[in-house]
C-alpha positions in Angstrom: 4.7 62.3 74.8 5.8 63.4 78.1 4.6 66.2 80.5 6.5 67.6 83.8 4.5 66.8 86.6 5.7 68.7 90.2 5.3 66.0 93.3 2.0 66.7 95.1 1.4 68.4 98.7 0.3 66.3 101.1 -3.0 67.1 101.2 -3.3 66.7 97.5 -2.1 63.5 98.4 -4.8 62.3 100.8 -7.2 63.5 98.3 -5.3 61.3 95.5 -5.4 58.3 97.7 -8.8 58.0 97.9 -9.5 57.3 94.5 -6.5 55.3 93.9 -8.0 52.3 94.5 -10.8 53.2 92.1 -8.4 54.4 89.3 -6.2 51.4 89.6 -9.5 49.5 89.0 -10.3 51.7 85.7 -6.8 51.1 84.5 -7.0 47.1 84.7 -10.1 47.2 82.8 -8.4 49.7 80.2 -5.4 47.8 79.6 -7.9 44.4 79.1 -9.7 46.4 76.3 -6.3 47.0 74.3 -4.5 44.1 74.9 -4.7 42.3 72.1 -3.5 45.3 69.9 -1.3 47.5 72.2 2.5 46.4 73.2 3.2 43.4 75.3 4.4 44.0 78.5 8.4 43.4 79.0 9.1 40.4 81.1 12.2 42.8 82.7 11.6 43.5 86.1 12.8 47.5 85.5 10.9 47.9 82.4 6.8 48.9 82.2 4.7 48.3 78.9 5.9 51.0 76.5 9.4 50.3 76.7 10.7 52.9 78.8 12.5 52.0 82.2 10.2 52.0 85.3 12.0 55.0 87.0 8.4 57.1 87.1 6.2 56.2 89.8 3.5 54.0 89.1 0.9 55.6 91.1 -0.4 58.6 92.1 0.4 57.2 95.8 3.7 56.3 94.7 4.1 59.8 93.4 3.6 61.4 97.1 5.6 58.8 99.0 8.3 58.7 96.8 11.5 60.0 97.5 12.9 63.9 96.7 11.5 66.7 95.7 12.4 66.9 92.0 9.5 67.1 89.2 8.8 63.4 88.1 8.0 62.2 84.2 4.7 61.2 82.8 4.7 58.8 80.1 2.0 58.6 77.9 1.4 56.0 75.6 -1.1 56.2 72.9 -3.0 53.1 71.3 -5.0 52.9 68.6 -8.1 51.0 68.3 -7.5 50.5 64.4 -5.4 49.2 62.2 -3.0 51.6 60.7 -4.2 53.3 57.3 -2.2 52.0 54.2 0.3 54.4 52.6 2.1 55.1 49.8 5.3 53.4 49.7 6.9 57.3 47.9 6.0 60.5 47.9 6.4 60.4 43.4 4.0 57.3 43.6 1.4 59.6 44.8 2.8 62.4 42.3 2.6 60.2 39.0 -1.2 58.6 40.3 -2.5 61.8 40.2 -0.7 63.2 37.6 -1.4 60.2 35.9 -5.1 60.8 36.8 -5.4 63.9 35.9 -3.6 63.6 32.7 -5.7 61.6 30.4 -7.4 61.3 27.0 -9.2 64.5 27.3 -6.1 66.5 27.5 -4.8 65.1 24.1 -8.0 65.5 21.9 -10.3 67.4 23.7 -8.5 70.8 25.0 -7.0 71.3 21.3 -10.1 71.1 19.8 -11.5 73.1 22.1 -8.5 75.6 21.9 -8.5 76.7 17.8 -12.5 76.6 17.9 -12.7 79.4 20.7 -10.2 81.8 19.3 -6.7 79.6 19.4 -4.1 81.7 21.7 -6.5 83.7 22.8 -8.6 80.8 24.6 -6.0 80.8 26.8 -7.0 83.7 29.1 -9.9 82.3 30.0 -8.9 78.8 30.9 -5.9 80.0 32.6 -8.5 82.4 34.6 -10.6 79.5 35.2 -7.9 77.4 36.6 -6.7 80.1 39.0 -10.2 80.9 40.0 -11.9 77.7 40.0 -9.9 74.6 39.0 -6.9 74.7 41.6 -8.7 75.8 44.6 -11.1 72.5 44.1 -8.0 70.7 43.5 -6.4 71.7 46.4 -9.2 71.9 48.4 -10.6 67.6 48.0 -6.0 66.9 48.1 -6.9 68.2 52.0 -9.9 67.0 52.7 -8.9 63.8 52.1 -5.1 63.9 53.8 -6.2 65.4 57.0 -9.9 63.1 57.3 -7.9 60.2 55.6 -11.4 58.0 54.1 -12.7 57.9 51.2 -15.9 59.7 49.8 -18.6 57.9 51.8 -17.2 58.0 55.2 -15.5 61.3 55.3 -19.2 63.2 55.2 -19.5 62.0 58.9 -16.8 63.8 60.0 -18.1 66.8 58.0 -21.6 67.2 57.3 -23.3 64.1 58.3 -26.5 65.2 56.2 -24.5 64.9 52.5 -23.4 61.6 52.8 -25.3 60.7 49.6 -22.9 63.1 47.6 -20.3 59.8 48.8 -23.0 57.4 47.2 -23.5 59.4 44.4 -19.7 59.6 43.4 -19.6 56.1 43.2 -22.6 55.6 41.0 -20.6 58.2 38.4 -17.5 56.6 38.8 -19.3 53.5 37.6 -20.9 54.7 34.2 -17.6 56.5 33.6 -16.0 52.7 34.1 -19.2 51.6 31.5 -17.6 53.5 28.8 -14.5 55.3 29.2 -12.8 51.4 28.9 -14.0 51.0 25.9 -12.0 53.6 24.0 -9.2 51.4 25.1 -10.5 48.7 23.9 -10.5 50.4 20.6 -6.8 51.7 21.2 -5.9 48.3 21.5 -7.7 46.6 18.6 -5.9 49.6 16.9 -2.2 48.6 18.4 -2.4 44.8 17.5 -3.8 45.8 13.9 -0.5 48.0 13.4 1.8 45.0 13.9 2.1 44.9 10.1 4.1 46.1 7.5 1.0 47.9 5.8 -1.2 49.5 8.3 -4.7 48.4 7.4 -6.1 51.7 7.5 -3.6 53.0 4.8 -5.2 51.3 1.7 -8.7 50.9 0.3 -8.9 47.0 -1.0 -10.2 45.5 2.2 -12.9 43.4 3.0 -14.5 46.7 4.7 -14.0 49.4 2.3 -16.5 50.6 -0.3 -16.8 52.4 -3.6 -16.3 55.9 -2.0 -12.5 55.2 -0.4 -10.4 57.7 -1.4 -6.5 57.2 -0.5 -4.7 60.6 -0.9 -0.6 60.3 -0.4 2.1 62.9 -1.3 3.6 60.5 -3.9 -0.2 60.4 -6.1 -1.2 64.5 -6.8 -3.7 62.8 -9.1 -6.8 62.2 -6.6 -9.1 64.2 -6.5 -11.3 64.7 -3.0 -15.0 64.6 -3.7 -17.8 65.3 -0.8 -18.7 62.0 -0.9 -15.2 60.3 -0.3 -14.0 58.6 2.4 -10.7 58.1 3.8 -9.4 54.6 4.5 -8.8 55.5 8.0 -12.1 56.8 8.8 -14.0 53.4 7.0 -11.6 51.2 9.1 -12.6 53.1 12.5 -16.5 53.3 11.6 -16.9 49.8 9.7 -14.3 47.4 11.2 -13.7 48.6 14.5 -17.1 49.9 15.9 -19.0 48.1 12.4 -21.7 51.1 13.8 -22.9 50.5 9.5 -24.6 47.5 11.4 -26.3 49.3 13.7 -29.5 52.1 13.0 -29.4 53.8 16.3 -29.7 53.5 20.1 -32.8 51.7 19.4 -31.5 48.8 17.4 -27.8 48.6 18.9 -26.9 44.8 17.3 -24.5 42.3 18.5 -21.7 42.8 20.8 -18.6 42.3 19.0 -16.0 39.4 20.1 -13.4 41.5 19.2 -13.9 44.5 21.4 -15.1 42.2 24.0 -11.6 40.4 24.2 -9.8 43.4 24.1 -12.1 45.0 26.8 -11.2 41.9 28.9 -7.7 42.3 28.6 -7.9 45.7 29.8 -9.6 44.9 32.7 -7.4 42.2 33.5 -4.6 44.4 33.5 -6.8 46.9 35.7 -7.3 44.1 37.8 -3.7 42.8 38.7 -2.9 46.7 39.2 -5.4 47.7 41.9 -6.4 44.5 43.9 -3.5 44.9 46.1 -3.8 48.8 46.8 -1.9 51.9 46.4 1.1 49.7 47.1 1.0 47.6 43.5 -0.8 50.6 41.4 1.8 53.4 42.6 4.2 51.1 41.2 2.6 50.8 37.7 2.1 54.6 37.3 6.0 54.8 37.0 5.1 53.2 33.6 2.1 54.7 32.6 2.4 58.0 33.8 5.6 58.7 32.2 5.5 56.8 28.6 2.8 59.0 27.5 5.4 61.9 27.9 8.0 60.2 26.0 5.7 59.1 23.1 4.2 62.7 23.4 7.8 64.4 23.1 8.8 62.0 19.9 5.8 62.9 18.3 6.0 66.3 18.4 9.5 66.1 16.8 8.3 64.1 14.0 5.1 66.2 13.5 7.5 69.4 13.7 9.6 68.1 10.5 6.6 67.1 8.5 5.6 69.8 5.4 3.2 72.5 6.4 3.0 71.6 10.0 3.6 75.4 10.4 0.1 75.6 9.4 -1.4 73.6 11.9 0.9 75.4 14.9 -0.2 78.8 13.0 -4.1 77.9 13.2 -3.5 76.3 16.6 -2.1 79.5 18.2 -3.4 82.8 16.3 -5.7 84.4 18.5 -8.8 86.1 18.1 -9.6 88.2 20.7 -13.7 88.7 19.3 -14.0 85.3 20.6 -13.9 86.2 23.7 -17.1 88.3 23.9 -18.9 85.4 23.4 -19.8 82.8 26.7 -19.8 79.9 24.8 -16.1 80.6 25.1 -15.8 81.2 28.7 -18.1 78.6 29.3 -16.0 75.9 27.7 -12.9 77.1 29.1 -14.9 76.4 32.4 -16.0 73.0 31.7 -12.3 72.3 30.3 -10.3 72.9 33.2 -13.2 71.4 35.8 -13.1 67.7 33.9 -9.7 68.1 33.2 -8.5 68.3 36.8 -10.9 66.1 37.9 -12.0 67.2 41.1 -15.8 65.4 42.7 -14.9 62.1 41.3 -13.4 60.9 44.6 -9.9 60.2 43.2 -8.3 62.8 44.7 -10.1 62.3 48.2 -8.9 58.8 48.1 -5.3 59.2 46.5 -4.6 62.0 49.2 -6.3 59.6 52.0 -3.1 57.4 51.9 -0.2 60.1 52.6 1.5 61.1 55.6 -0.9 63.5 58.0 2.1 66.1 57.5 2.1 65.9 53.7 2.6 68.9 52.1 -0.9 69.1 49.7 -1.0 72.4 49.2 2.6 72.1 47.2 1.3 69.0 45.5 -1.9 70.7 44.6 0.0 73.5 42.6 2.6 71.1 41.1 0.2 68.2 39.4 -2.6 70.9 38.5 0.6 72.5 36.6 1.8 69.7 34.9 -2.1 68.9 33.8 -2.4 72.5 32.2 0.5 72.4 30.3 0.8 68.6 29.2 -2.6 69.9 27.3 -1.3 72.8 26.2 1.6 70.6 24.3 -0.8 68.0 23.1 -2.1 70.5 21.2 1.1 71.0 19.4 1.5 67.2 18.8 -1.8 67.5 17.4 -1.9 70.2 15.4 1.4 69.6 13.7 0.0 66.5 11.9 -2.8 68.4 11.3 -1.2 71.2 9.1 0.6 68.1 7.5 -2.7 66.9 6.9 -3.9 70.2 5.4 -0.9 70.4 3.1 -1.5 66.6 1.9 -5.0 67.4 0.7 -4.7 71.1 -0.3 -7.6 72.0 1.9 -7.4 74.2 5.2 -6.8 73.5 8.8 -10.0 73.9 9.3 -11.8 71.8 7.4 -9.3 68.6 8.5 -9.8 69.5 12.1 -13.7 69.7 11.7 -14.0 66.0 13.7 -13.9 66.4 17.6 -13.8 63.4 20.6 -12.0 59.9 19.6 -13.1 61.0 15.8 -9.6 63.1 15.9 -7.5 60.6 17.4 -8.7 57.2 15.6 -9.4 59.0 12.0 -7.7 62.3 11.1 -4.1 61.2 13.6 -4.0 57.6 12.3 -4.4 58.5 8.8 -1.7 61.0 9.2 0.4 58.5 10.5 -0.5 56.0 7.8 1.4 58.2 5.3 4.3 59.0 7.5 7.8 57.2 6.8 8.1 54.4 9.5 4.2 54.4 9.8 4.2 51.0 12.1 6.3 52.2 14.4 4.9 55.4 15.0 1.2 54.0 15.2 2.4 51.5 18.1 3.7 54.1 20.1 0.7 56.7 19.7 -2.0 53.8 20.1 0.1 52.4 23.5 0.2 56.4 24.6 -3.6 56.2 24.3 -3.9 53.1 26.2 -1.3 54.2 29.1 -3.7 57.8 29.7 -6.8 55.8 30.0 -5.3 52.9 32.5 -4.1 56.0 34.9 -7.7 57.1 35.1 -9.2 53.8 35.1 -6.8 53.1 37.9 -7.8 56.1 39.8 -11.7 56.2 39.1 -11.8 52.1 40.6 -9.5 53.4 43.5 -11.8 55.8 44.7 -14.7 53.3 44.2 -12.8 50.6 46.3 -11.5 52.8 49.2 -15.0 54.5 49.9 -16.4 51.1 50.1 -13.4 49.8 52.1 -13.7 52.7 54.4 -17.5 52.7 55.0 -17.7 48.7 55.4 -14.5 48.1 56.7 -15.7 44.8 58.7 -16.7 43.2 55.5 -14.5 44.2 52.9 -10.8 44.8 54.8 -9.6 41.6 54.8 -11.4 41.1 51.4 -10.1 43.9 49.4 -8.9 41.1 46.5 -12.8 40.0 46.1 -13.8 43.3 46.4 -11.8 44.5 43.5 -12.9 41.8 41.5 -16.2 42.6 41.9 -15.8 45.6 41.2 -14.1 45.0 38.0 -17.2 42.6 37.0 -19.6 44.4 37.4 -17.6 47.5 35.5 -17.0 44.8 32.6 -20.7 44.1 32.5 -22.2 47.2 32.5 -19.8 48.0 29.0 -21.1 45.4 27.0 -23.5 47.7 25.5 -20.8 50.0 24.5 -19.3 47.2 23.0 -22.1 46.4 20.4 -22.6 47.5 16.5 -24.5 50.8 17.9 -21.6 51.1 21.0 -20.0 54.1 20.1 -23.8 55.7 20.6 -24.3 54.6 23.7 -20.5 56.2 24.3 -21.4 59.7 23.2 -24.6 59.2 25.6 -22.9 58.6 28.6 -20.0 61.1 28.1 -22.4 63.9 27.6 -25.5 63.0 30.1 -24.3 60.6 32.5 -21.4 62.2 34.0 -21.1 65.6 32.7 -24.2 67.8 34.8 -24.8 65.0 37.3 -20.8 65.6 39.0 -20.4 69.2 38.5 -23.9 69.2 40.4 -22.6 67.5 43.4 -19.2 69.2 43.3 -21.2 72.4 44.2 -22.9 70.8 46.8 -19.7 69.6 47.9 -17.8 72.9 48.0 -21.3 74.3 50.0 -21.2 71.3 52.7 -17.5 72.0 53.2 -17.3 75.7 53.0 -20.6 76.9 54.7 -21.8 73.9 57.1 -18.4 72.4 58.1 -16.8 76.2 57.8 -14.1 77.7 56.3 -12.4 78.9 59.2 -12.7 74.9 60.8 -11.2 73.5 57.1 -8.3 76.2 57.3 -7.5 75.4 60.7 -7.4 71.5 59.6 -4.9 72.6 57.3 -2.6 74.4 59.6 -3.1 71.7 62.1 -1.5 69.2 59.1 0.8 72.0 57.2 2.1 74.6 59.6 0.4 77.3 58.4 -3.5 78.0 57.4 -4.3 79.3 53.3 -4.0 82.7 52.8 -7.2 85.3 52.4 -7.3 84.1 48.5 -8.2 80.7 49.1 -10.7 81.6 51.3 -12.3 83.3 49.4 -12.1 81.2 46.4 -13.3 78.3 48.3 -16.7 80.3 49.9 -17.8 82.8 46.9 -15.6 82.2 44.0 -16.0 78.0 43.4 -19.7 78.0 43.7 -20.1 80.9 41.3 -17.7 79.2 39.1 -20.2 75.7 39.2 -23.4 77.3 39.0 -21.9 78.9 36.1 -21.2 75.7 34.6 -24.4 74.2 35.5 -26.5 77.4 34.5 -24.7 76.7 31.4 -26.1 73.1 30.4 -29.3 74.0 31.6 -29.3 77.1 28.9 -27.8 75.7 26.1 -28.5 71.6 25.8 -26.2 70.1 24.0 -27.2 68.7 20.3 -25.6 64.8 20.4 -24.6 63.6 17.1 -22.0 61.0 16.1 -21.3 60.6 12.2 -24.5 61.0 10.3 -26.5 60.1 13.4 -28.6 62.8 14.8 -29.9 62.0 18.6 -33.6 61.9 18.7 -35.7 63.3 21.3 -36.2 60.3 23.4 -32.6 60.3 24.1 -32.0 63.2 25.8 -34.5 62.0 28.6 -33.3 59.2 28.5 -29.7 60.9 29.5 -30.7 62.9 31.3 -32.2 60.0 33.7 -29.2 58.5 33.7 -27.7 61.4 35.5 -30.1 62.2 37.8 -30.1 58.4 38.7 -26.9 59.3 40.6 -27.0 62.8 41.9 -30.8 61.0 43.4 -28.9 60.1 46.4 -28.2 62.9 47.2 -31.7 64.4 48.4 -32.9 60.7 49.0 -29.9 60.4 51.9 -31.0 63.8 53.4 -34.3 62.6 53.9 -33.4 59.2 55.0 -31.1 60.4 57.7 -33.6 63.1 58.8 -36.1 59.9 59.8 -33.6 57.8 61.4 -32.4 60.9 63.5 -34.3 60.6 67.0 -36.1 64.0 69.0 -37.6 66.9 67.0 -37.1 67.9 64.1 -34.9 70.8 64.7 -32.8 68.4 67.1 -32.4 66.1 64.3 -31.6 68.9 61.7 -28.7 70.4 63.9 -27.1 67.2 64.7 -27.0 66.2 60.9 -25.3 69.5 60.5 -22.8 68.9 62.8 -19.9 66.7 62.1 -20.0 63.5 64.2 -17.8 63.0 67.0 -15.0 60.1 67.2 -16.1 59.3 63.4 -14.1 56.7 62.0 -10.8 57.7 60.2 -9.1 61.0 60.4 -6.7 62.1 63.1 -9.7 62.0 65.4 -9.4 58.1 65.4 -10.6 56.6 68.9 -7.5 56.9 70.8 -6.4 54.9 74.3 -4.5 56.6 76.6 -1.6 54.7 79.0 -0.3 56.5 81.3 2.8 55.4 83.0 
């Protein structure tokens, strides 16, 4: 950085000289602070510290006695204090981690479930609505945040709105019981992939060990069975009795033993977790060029097959016909809400962390539009690959689309699509790919939930944990590993639908809105949007203003007003959640979104002078906080 400076009068001079001596004194002691960590001074007699040739005076003395009259150079060199923030080695690692992210198991069996049970085609104006209205701008919104504050979700709330740190704290606690659980699934994907190394897939036939009176095998080749209400498909006995063995278990009360096999195939996935994090966005942005892109291969190769099986026009058909009556009903618009919030993923401190490790001058808003794209329609395709074996599956039994799609969650994947592919030709070759597709969605998001975890920790205890990020991250992968045992019992998969439904659901979309409030009220909208034009160029137009201040928070309370209204009724299989269980749920996630109020109060007490002293200055975002562009900066000047 240089500035024109015009050589000095002589009585600016005089005035100059006497505090030279003093100001030569201040820069000794400055240059002693930083000189462990700023340049080393050239041992050439004609060059100063930062490099450049010692033509400038060296003193404001120097500057007045020296000779002519033409304007002279100041050099300014600037020093940090830190060391310099990690980035990402490309521009497409960051891409496919948050694609890769965002993208995830939800998308495959969750959206087109969602989509044929609240009107097919026509579910598609309200989620797209949704998105426009309420997913994107989040999106958007925690991709800048986190570029231009560059910390994770602890720290940055000092640079914002001292006062909601605890939304930081209560992140990580979500992060964590999604780690309790959302492994497990693929644990079960993988117990799945090494079963279907075998020329018979061992869900495809009833005279196992597991199966009982009531397994009913229907193929296209035998017209003679007949379906009963009380039979059972192979595929569906294989998930429920050798895979989760949940006919062991009578209930979250009596859960049973943890089963070796999950529990070695939960290991392996964490050790592949592991070996793909503890080194940073440096070894995991490498790993996402594997499993963020598979999934799109498998997804394409299945949709071929599933287009050239009979009566997949069905499934398409019931997938897609619309029925507009649907949408006078708010169960519809409330789901299409919900969808498009936990399918982009915003409030879980991925995309504050992911978006922490670009360049200051990254274009976010670009990157925003492109991954929350790609999200929308990868599901909207999923349902295609889904619905094609489920019209296949319609046709196989004589019975309607309807009635095979009536399972919803993992039920859809590990039942109705594996017995599908059971009775397809090349059946072992197709199950490897789909079960390694389901593993390669979940690793993205384990990936990015454990990266958010690890930088907000890195970030608020940097003198502890920088130089021990490896031990950290094993830790952290311990303690994740740990918590899942329970999911990994007889009873696991009820402890499974208890988490996904209480612990994470209310508690995050709770402390998104508080997040969107801190950010758009206290910090301010016009502060955030000239943050944004500081890093892009330009500053969002009127719509994103508007979006982030009236728009967002009406779209959460929405969501929130929603669970509060209409409680969910858990079941899984023939088990109905009792009473007990919701509380206890519902404990659970106020056990995270508690640290929110309890760091308000916390900070108010340790906040010295009165009270309204103390709430201002929690208010007000700290100055020279650590991280951002704000970073305590030394000043040379030469």
């Amino acid at each position: 950085m240089e500035m024109k400076q015009p050589m000095m009068t002589q009585e600016e001079c005089k005035t100059e000289g006497g505090g030279h001596e003093e100001a030569q004194e201040n820069g000794r002691l400055m240059a002693d602070g930083v000189a462990e960590k700023g340049p080393k001074a050239s041992p050439q007699s004609g060059q100063v510290s930062n490099g450049y040739p010692a033509s400038s005076p060296q003193s404001p003395t120097e500057a007045c006695t020296g000779s002519g009259g033409a304007p002279r150079t100041l050099v300014v060199q600037q020093t940090s204090l830190e060391l310099p923030r990690e980035t990402w080695s490309k521009k497409m690692d960051f891409l496919l981690s948050v694609v890769g992210y965002a993208v995830d198991l939800g998308n495959v069996w969750r959206f087109p479930y969602i989509c044929y049970q609240n009107g097919g085609g026509a579910f598609l104006l309200p989620y797209l609505l949704m998105a426009v209205f309420g997913g994107v701008p989040l999106f958007y919104m925690e991709l800048a945040l986190g570029q231009f504050h560059r910390s994770g979700c602890i720290s940055i709330w000092r640079q914002i709105c001292p006062i909601f740190k605890g939304i930081g704290f209560a992140i990580c606690i979500i992060a964590l019981y999604i780690a309790f659980y959302y492994n497990t699934i693929m644990a079960w994907a993988l117990y799945y992939l090494l079963s279907s190394f075998s020329s018979m897939l061992p869900w495809s036939t009833c005279g196992n060990a597991w199966n009982t009176a009531n397994c009913t095998r229907y193929t296209f080749t035998d017209r003679n069975v007949s379906w009963s209400d009380h039979s059972i498909s192979p595929a569906e006995e294989f998930y429920t009795r050798q895979v989760l063995q949940v006919h062991l278990s009578s209930g979250l009360h009596q859960l049973g033993a943890v089963s070796w096999q999950l529990a070695l195939c939960l290991l392996f996935i964490f050790t592949v977790v592991y070996f793909s994090i503890w080194k940073g966005v440096k070894t995991s942005g490498k790993v996402v060029w594997v499993t963020a892109t598979l999934p799109y291969v498998v997804l394409v190769l299945l949709l071929i097959r599933g287009a050239t099986l009979p009566g997949a026009w069905r499934g398409v058909v019931y997938y897609l016909k619309p029925d507009w009556k649907k949408l006078l009903s708010t169960t519809v618009w409330i789901d299409a809400a919900a969808q498009i919030f936990f399918s982009l993923g915003p409030g879980f401190g991925v995309l504050l962390a992911y978006a922490s490790y670009n360049p200051f001058h990254n274009n976010c808003y670009k990157d925003a539009l492109v991954t929350s794209s790609i999200n929308c329609l990868t599901s909207f395709l999923s349902g295609f690959v889904i619905f094609t074996v489920l019209g296949y599956m319609a046709e196989m039994r004589n019975q309607g689309v309807d009635h095979v799609a009536k399972d919803a969650g993992p039920s859809l994947l590990f039942i109705i699509y594996a017995e599908a592919i059971a009775n397809m030709p090349a059946a072992t070759f197709f199950a490897i790919i789909f079960f390694l597709m389901i593993i390669m969605l979940g690793l993205d998001s384990t990936f990015a939930g454990l990266e958010g975890v690890i930088t907000a920790l890195l970030d608020e205890f940097p003198q502890v944990l920088a130089k021990r990020r490896e031990w950290a991250v094993l830790g952290l992968v311990c303690i994740c590993y740990l918590g899942a045992l329970s999911t990994l019992t007889y009873g696991g998969a009820f402890v499974v639908k208890l988490f996904e439904e209480y612990a994470t659901g209310p508690a995050v979309i709770t402390v998104v809105f508080l997040e969107v409030i801190a950010v758009s009220w206290f910090y301010g909208t016009s502060r955030f949007c000239s943050d944004i034009q500081m890093m892009l160029g330009f500053s969002p137009s009127w719509f994103w203003r508007v979006c982030w201040m009236i728009i967002c928070p009406c779209f959460l309370l929405f969501i929130i007003g929603s669970f509060l209204a209409f409680p969910p009724e858990v079941k899984l299989f023939h088990y109905l959640y009792p009473a007990w269980t919701t509380v206890l749920g519902y404990c659970i996630g106020v056990s995270s979104f508690i640290c929110v109020p309890s760091y308000m109060v916390y900070h108010l007490l340790i906040t010295p002078g009165p009270f309204k002293q103390r709430l201002l200055k929690s208010i007000t975002p700290e100055v020279g906080a650590a991280g951002g562009p704000h970073r305590d900066i030394v000043t040379n000047a030469v």
